[in-house]
GUROKOL-769059 format. One record per residue: residue number from 1; y, x, z of N, C-alpha, C in turn; residue in three letters. Coordinates in steps of 0.1 Angstrom, whole numbers, plus 5000, padded with zeros to 4 digits. Each point is the difference from the previous one (the first is absolute). Last residue first. Layout:
<rs>
(NUM, (Y, X, Z), (Y, X, Z), (Y, X, Z), "Ala")
...
</rs>
This chain:
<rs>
(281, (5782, 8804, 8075), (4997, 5008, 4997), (4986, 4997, 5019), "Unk")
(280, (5037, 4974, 4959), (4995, 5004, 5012), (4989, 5008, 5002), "Unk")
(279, (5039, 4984, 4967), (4987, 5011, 5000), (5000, 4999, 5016), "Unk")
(278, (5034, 4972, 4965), (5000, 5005, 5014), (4981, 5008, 5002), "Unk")
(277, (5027, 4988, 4950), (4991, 4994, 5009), (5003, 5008, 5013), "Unk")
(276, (5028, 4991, 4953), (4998, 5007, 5013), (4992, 4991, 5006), "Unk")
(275, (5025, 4998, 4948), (4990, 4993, 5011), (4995, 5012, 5011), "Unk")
(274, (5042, 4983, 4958), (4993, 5010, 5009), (4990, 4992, 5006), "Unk")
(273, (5040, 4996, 4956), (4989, 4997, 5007), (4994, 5010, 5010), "Unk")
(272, (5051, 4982, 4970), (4989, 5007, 5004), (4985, 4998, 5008), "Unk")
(271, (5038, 4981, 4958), (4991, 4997, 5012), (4991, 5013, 5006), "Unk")
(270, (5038, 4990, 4955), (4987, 4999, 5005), (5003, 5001, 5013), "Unk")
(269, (5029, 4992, 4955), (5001, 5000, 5013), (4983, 5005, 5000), "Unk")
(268, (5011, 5009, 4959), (5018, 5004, 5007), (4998, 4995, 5018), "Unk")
(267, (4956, 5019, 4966), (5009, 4985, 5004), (5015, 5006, 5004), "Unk")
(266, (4965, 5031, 4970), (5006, 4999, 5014), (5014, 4988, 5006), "Unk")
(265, (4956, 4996, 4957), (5010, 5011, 5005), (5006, 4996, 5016), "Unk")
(264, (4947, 4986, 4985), (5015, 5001, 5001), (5013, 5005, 5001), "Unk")
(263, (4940, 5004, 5004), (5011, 5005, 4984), (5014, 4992, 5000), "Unk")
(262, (4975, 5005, 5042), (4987, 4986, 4988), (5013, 5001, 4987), "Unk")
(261, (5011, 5028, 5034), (4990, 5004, 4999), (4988, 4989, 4989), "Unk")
(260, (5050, 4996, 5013), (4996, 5012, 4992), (4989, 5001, 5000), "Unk")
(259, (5002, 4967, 5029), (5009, 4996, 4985), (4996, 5009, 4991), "Unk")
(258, (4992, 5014, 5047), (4991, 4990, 4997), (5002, 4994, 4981), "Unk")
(257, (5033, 5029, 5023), (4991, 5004, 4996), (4987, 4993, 4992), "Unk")
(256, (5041, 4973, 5016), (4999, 5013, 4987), (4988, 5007, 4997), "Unk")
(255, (5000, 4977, 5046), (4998, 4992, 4987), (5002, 5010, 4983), "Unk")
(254, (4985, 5025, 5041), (5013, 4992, 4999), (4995, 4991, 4987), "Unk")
(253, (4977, 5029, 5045), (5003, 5001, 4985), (5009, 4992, 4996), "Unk")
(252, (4965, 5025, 5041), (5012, 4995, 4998), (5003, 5004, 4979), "Unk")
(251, (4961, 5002, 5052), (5006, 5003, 4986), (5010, 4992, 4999), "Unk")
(250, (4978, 5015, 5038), (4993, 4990, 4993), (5000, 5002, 4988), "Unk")
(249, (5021, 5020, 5051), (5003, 4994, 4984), (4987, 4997, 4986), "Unk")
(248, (5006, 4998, 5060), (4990, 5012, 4987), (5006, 4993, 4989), "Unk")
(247, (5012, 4992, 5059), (4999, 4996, 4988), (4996, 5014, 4988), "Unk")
(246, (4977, 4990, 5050), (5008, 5009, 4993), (5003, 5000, 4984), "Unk")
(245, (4983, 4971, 5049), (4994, 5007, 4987), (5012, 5007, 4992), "Unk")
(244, (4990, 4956, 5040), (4995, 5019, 5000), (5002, 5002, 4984), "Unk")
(243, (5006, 4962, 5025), (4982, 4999, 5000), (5000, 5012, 4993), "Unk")
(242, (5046, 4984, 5011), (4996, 4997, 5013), (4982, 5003, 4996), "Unk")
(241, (5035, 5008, 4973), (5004, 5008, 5013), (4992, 4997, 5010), "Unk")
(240, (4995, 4983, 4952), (4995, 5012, 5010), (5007, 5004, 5010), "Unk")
(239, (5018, 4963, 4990), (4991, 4991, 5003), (4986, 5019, 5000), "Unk")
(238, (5047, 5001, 4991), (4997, 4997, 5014), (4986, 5000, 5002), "Unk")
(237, (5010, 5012, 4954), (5006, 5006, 5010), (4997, 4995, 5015), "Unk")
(236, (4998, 4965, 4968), (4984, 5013, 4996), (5004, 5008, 5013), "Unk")
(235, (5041, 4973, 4994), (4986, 4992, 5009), (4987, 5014, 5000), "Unk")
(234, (5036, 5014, 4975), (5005, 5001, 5013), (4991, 4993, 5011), "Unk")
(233, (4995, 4998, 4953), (4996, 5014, 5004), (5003, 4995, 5014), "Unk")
(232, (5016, 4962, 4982), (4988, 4998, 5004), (4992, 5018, 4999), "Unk")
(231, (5047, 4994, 4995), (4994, 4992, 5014), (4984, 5004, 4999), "Unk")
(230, (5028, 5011, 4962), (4997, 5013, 5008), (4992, 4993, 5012), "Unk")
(229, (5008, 4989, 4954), (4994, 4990, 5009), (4994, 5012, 5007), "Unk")
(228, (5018, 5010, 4963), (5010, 4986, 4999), (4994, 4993, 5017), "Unk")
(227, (5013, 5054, 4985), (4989, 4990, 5004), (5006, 4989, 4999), "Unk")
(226, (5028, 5033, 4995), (4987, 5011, 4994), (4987, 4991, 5006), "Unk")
(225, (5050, 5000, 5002), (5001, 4988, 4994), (4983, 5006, 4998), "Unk")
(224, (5032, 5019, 5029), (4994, 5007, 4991), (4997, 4989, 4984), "Unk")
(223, (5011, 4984, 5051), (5011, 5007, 4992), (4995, 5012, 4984), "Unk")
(222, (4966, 4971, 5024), (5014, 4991, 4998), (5008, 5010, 4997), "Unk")
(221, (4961, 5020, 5001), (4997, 4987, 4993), (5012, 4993, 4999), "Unk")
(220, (4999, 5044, 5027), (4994, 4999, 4983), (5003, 4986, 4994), "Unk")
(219, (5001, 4998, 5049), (5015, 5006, 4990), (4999, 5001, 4985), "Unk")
(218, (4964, 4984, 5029), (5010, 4988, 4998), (5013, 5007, 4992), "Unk")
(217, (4965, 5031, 5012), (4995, 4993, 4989), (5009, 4989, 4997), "Unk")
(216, (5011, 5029, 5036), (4999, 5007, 4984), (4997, 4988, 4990), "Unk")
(215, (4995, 4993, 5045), (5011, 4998, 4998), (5002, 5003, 4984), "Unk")
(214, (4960, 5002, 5019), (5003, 4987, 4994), (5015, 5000, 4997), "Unk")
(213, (4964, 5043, 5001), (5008, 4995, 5006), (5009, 4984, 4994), "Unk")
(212, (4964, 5031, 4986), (4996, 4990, 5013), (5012, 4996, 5006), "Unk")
(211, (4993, 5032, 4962), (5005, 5004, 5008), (4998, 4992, 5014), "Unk")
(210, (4987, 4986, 4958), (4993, 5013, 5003), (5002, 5007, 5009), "Unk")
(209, (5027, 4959, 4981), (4989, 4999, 5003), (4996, 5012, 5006), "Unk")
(208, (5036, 5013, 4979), (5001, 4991, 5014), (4989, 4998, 5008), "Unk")
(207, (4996, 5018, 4957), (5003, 5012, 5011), (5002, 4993, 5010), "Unk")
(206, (5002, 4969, 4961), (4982, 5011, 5005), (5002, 5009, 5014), "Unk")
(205, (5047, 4980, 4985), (4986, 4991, 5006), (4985, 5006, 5003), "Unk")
(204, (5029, 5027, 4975), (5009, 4997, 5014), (4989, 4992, 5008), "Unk")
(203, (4988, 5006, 4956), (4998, 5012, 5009), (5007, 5000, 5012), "Unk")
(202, (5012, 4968, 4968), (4990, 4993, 5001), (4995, 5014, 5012), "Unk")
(201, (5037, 5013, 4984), (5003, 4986, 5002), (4985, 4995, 5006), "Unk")
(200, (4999, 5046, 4980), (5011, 4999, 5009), (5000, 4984, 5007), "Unk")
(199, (4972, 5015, 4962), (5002, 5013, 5007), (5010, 4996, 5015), "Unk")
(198, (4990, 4966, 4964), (4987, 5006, 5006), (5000, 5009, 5013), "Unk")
(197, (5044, 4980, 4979), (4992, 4988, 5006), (4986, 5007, 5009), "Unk")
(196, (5022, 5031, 4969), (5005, 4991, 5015), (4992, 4994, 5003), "Unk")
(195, (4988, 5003, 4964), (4996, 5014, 5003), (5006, 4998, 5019), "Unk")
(194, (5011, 4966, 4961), (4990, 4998, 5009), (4994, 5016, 5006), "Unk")
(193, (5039, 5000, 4981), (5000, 4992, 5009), (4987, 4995, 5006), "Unk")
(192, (5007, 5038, 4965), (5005, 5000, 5011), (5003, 4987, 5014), "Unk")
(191, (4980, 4993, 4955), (4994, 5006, 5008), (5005, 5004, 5012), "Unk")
(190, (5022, 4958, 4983), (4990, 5009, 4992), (4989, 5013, 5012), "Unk")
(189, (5053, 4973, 5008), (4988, 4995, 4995), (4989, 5014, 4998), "Unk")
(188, (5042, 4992, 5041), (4999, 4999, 4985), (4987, 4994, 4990), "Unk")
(187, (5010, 5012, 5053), (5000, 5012, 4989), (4997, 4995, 4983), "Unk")
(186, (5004, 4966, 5033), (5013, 5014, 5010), (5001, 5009, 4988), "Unk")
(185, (4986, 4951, 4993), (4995, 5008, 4992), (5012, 5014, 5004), "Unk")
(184, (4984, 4945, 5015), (4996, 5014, 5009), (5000, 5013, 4989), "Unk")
(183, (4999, 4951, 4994), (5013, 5002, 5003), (4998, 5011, 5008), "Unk")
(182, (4963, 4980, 4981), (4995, 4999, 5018), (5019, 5005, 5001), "Unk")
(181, (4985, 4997, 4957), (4996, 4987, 5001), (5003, 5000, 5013), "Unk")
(180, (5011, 5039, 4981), (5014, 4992, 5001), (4992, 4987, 5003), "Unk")
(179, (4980, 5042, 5023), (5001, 4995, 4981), (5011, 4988, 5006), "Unk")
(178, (4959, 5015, 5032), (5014, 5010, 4996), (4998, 4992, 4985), "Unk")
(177, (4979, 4994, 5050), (4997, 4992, 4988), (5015, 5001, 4994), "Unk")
(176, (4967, 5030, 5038), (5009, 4994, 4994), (5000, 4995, 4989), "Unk")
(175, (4963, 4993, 5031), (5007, 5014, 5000), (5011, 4992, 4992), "Unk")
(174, (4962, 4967, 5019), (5002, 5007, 4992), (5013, 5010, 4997), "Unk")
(173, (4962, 4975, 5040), (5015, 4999, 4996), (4999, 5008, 4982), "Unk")
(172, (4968, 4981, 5049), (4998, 4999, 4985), (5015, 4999, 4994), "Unk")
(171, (4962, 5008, 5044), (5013, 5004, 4996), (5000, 4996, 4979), "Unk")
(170, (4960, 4993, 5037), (5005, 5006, 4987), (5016, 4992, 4998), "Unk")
(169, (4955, 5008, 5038), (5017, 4989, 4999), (5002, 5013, 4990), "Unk")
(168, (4954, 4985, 5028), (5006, 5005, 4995), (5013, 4992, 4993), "Unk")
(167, (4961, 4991, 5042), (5008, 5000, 4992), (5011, 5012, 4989), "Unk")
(166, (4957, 4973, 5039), (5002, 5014, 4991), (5011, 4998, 4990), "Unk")
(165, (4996, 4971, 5044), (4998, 5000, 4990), (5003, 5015, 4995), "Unk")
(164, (5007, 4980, 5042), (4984, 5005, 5000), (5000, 4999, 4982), "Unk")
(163, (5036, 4987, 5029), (4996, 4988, 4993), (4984, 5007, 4998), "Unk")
(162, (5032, 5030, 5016), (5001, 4992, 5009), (4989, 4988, 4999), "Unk")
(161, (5015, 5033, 4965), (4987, 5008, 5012), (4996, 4987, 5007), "Unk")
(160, (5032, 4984, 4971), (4990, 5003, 4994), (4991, 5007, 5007), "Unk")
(159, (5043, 5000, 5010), (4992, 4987, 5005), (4988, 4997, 4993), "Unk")
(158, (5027, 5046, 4999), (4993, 4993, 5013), (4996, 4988, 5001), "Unk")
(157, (5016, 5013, 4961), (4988, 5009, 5002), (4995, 4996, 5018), "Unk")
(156, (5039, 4974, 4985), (4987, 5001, 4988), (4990, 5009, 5001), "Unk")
(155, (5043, 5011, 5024), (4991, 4990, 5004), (4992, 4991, 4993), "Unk")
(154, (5018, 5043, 4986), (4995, 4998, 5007), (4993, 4990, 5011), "Unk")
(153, (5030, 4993, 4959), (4983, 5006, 4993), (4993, 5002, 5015), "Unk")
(152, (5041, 4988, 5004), (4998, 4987, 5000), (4985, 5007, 4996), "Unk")
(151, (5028, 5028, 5006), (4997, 4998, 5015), (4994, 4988, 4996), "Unk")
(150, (5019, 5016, 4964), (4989, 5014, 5007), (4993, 4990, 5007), "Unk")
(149, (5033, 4976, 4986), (4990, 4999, 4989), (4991, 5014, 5006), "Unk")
(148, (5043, 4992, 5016), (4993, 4994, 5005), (4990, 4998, 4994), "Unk")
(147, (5033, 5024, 4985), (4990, 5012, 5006), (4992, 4992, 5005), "Unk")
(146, (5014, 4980, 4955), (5011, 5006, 5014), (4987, 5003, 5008), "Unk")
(145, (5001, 4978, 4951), (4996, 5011, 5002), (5010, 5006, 5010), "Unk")
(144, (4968, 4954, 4996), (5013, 5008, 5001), (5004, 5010, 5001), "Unk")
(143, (4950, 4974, 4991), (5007, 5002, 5007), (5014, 5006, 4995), "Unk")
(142, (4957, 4965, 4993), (5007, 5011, 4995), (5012, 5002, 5006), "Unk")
(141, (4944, 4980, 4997), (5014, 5002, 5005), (5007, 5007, 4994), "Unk")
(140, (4950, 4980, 5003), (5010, 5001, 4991), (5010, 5000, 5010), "Unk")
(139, (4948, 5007, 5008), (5009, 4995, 5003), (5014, 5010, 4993), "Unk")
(138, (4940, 4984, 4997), (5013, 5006, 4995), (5011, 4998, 5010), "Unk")
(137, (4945, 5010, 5001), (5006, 4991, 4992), (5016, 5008, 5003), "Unk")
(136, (4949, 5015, 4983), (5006, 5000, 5008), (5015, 4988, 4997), "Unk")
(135, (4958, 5016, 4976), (4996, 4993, 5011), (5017, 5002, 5012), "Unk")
(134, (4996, 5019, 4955), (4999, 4988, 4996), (4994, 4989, 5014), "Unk")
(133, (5025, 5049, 4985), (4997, 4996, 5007), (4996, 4980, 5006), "Unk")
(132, (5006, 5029, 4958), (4999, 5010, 5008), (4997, 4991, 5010), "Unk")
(131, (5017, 4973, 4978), (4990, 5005, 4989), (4992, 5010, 5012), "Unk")
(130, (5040, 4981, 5015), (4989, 4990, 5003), (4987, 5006, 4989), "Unk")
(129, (5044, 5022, 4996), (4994, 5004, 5013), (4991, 4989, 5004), "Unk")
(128, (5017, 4995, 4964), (4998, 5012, 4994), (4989, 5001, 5013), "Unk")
(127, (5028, 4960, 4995), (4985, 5005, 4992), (4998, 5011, 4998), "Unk")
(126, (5038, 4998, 5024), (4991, 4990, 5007), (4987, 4998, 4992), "Unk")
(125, (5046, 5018, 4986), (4989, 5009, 5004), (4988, 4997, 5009), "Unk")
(124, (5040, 4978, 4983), (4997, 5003, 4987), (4985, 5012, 5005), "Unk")
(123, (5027, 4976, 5032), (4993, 4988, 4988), (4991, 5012, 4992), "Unk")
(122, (5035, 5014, 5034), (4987, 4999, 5005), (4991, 4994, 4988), "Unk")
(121, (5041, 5011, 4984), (5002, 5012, 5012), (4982, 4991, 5008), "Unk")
(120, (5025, 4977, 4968), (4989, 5009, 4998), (4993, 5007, 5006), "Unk")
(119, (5025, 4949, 5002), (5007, 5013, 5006), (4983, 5012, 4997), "Unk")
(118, (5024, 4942, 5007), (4990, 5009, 4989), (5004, 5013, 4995), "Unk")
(117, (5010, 4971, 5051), (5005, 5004, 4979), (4992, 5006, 4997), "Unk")
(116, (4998, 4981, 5045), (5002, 4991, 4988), (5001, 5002, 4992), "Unk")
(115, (4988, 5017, 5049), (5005, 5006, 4986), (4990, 4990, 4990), "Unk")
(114, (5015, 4994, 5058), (4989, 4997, 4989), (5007, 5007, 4981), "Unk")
(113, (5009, 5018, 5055), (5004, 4987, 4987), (4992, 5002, 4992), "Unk")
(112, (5001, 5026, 5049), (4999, 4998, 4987), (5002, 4989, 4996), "Unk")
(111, (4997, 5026, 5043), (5013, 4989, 5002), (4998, 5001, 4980), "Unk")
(110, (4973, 5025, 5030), (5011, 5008, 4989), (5008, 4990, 4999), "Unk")
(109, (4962, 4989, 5026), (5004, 5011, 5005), (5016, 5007, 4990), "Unk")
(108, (4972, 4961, 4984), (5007, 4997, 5014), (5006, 5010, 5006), "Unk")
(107, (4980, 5008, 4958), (5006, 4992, 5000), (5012, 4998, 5012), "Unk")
(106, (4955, 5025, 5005), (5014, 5007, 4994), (5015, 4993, 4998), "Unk")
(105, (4960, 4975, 5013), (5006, 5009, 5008), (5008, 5008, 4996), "Unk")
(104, (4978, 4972, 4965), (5009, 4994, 5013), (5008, 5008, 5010), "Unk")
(103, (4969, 5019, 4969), (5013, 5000, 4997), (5008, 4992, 5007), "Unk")
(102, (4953, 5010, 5007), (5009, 5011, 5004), (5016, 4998, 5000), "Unk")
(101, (4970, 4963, 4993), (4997, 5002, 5014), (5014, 5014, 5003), "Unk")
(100, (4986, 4987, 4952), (5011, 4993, 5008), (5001, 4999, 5017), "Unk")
(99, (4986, 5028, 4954), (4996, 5000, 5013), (5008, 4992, 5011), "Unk")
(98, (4990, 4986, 4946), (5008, 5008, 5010), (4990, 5001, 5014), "Unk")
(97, (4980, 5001, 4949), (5000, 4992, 5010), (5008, 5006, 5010), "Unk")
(96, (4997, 4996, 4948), (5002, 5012, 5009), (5003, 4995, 5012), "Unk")
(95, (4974, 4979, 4952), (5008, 4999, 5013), (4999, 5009, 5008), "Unk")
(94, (4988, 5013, 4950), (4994, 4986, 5014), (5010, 5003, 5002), "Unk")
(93, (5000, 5030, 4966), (4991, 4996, 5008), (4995, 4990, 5016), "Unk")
(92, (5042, 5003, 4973), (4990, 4994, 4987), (4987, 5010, 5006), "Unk")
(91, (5033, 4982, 5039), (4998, 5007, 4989), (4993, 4996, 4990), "Unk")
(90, (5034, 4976, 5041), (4992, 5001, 4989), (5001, 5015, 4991), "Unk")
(89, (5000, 4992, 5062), (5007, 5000, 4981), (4994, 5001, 4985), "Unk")
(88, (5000, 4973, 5061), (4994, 5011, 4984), (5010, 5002, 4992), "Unk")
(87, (5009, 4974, 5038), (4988, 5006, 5006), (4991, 5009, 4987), "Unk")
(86, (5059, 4993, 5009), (4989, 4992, 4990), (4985, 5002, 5007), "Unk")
(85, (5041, 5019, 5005), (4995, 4994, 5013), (4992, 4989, 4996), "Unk")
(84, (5028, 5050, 4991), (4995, 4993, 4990), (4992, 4992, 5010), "Unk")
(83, (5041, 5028, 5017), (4985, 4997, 4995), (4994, 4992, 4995), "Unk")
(82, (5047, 5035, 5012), (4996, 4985, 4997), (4989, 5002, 4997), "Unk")
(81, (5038, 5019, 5025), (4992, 5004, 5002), (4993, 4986, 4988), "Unk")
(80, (5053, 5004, 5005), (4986, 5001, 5011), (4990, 5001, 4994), "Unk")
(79, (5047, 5021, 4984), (4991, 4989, 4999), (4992, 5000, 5012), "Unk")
(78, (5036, 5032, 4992), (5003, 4990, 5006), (4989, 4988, 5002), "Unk")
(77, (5003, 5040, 4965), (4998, 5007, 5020), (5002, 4988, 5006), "Unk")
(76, (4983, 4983, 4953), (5012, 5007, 5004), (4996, 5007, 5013), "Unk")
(75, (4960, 4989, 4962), (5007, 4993, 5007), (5014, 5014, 5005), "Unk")
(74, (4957, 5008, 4977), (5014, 4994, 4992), (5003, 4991, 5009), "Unk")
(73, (4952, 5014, 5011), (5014, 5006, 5003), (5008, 4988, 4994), "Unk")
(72, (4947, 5007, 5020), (5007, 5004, 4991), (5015, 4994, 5002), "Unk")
(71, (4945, 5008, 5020), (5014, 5002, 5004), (5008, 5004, 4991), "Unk")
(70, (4946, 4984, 5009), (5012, 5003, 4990), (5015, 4998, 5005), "Unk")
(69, (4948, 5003, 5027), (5018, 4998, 5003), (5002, 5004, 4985), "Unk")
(68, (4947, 4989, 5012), (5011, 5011, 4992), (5015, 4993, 5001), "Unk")
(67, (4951, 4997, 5032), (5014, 4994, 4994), (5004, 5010, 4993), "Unk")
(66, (4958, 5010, 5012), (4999, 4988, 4999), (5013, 4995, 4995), "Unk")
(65, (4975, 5051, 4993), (5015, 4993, 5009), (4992, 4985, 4998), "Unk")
(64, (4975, 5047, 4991), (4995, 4986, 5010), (5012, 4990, 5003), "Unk")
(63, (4999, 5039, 4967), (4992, 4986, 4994), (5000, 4992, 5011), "Unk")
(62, (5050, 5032, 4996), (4983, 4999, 5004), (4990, 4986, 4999), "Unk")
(61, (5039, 5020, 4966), (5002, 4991, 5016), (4982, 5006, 5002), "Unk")
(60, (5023, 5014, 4958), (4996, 5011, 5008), (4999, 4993, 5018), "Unk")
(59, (5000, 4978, 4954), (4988, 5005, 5010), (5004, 5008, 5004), "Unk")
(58, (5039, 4984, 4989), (4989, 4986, 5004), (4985, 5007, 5006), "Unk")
(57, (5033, 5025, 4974), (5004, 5000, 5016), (4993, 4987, 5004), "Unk")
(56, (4990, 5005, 4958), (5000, 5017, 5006), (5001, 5000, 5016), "Unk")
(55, (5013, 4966, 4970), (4988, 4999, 5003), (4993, 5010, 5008), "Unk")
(54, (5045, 5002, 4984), (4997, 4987, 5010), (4988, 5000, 5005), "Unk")
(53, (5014, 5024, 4965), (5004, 5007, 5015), (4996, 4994, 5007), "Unk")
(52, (4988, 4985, 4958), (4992, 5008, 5000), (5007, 5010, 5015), "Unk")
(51, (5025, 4963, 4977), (4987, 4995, 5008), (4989, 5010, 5003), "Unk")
(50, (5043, 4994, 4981), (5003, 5007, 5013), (4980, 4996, 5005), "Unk")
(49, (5021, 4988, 4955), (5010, 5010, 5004), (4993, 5003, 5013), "Unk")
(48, (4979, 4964, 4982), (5005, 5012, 4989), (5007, 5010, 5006), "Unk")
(47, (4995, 4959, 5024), (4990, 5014, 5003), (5001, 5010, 4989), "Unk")
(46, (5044, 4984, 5021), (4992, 4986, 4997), (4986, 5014, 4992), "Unk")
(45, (5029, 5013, 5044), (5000, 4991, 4985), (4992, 4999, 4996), "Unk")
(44, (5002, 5018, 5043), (4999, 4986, 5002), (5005, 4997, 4982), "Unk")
(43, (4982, 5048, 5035), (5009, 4992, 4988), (4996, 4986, 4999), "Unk")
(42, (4989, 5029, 5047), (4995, 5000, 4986), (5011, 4992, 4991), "Unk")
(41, (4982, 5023, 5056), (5010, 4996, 4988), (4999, 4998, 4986), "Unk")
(40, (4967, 5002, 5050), (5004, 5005, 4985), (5013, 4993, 4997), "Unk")
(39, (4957, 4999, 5047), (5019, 5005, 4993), (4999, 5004, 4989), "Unk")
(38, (4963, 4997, 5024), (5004, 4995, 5003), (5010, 4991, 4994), "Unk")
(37, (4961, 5044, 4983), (5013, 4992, 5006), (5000, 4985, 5008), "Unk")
(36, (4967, 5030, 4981), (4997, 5000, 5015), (5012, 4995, 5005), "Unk")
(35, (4965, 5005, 4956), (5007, 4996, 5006), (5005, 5001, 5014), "Unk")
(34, (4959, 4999, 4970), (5002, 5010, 5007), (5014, 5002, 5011), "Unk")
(33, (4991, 4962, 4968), (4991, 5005, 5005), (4999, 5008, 5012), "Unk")
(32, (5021, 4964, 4953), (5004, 5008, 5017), (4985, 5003, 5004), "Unk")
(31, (5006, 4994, 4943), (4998, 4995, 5016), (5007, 5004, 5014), "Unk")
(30, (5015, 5019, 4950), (4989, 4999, 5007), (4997, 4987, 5011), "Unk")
(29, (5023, 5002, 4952), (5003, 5001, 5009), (4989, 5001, 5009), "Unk")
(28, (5000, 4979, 4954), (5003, 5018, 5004), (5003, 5003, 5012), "Unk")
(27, (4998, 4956, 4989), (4987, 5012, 5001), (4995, 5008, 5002), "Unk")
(26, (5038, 4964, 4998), (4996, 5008, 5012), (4987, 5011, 5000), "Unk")
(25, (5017, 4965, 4963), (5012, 5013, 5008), (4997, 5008, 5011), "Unk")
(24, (4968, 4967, 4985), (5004, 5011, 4989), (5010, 5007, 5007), "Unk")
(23, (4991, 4966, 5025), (4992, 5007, 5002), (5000, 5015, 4989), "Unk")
(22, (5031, 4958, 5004), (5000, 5013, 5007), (4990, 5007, 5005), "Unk")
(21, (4999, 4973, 4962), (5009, 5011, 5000), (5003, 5010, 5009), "Unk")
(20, (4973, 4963, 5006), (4991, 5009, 4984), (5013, 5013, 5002), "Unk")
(19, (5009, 4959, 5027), (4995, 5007, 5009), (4992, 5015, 4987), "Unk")
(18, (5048, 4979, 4988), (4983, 4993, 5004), (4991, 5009, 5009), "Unk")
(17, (5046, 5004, 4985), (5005, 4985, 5006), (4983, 4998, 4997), "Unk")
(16, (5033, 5049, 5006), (4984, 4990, 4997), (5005, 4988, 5003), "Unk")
(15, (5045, 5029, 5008), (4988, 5000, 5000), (4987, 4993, 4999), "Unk")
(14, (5046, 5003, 4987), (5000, 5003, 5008), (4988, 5006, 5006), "Unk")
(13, (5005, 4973, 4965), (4999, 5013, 4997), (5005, 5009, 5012), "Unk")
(12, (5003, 4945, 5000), (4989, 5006, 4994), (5010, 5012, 4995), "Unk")
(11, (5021, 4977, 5039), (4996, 4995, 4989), (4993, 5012, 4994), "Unk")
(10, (5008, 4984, 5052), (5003, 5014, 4988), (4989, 4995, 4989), "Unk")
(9, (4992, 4975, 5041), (5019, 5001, 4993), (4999, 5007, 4994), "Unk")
(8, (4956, 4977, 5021), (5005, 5009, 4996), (5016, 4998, 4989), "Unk")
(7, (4980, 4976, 5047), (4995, 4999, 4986), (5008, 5014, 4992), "Unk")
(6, (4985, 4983, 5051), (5006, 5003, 4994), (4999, 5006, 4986), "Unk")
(5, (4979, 4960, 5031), (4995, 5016, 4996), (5010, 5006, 4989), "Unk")
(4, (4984, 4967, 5047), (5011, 5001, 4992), (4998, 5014, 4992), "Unk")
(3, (4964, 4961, 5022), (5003, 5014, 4995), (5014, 5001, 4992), "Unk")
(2, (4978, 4960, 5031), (5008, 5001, 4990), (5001, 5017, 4999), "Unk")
(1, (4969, 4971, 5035), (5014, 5004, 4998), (5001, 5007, 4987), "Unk")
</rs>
């Protein structure tokens, strides 16, 4: 039988297009080890900007998972559920083998559709987390940001006990996306706006998260505008509710900064960023 192997959509600078690169990019970063998560949240742009949270919340999973659930977003409150139903995905280190045993049943249990668009929110972070974790395999989804996305993380953590698989599930959204490119400019430009954005807008969401409460987190993201891909927190969310742990902020930063810091002045739009791991204990 025929291997369907989903090929890569995001065109070059998003992230590595060889295996040399994504080994260079990842250097600096530790291994998983000590680890004891389950559950993380992490940023989904392209790696110049977000690849050093991401990775952060990657090893903070524990070394023994077998599945890694990517759970990502930009979809409406109204969508269904969608997974990638290919039996791999292509990286520029190899093929990222799905867990198609796990994802069928999710599939069947969540009433899913197959996701056809070329979408970052899971793509752009699949060579990061097969570096780190290079024996394990995959399953692509992405969820809606409505409360059904908690309850859909919880049954993901139950069918995965069920199935006898070690699994972990990374949430994968990015904060707010302020400036006249995202038609989002409440407080105007410059410092005072992105200071907002830090102190207040994107702090709404942090605090959400932290607080464990899902209602909070759907409010922050949809009426706040303070996440593009609150659903998939809301999956992470469930899916600790059910293997324990207590969300931990990680760190947090913004494209601007990121910009200002490799000698750019202060863009008119940027992007915020966060990563939270769940700590079990």
């Amino acid at each position: 039988m025929q291997i369907k192997i989903r090929k890569r959509a995001l065109p070059p600078g998003w992230y590595p297009t060889s295996a040399e690169e994504v080994t260079g990019a990842m250097a600096g970063f530790k291994q998983a080890g000590s680890a004891a998560s389950l559950t993380a949240v992490l940023p989904h742009a392209g790696w110049f900007f977000s690849l050093p949270l991401a990775a952060k919340a990657i090893c903070s999973l524990s070394p023994e998972i077998e599945t890694v659930i990517v759970a990502g977003g930009h979809l409406h409150s109204g969508s269904p559920v969608l997974f990638a139903c290919e039996d791999a995905v292509e990286t520029p280190l190899g093929n990222y083998e799905i867990d198609v045993e796990l994802r069928d049943i999710l599939q069947n249990k969540l009433g899913g559709k197959s996701d056809n668009a070329a979408d970052n929110t899971v793509e752009v972070l699949l060579p990061a987390i097969k570096y780190i974790f290079p024996k394990t395999k995959l399953v692509w989804a992405r969820f809606p940001p409505a409360l059904s996305s908690f309850e859909a993380g919880r049954l993901i953590a139950q069918s995965a006990v069920a199935l006898g698989r070690r699994a972990a599930l990374l949430g994968s959204t990015d904060l707010s996306h302020y400036g006249a490119s995202f038609n989002f400019t409440v407080k105007g430009y410059g410092e005072e706006a992105l200071n907002w954005v830090k102190t207040v807008n994107d702090k709404s969401f942090i605090d959400a998260v932290l607080s464990g409460s899902a209602e909070a987190v759907l409010d922050a993201g949809l009426s706040r505008r303070a996440a593009c891909s609150a659903g998939a927190v809301l999956c992470a969310q469930g899916f600790a509710s059910i293997f324990g742990g207590s969300p931990r902020l990680l760190g947090y930063t913004t494209s601007a900064d990121v910009l200002r810091a490799a000698g750019d002045s202060l863009p008119d739009s940027f992007v915020g960023y966060a990563a939270f791991s769940w700590e079990r204990y």
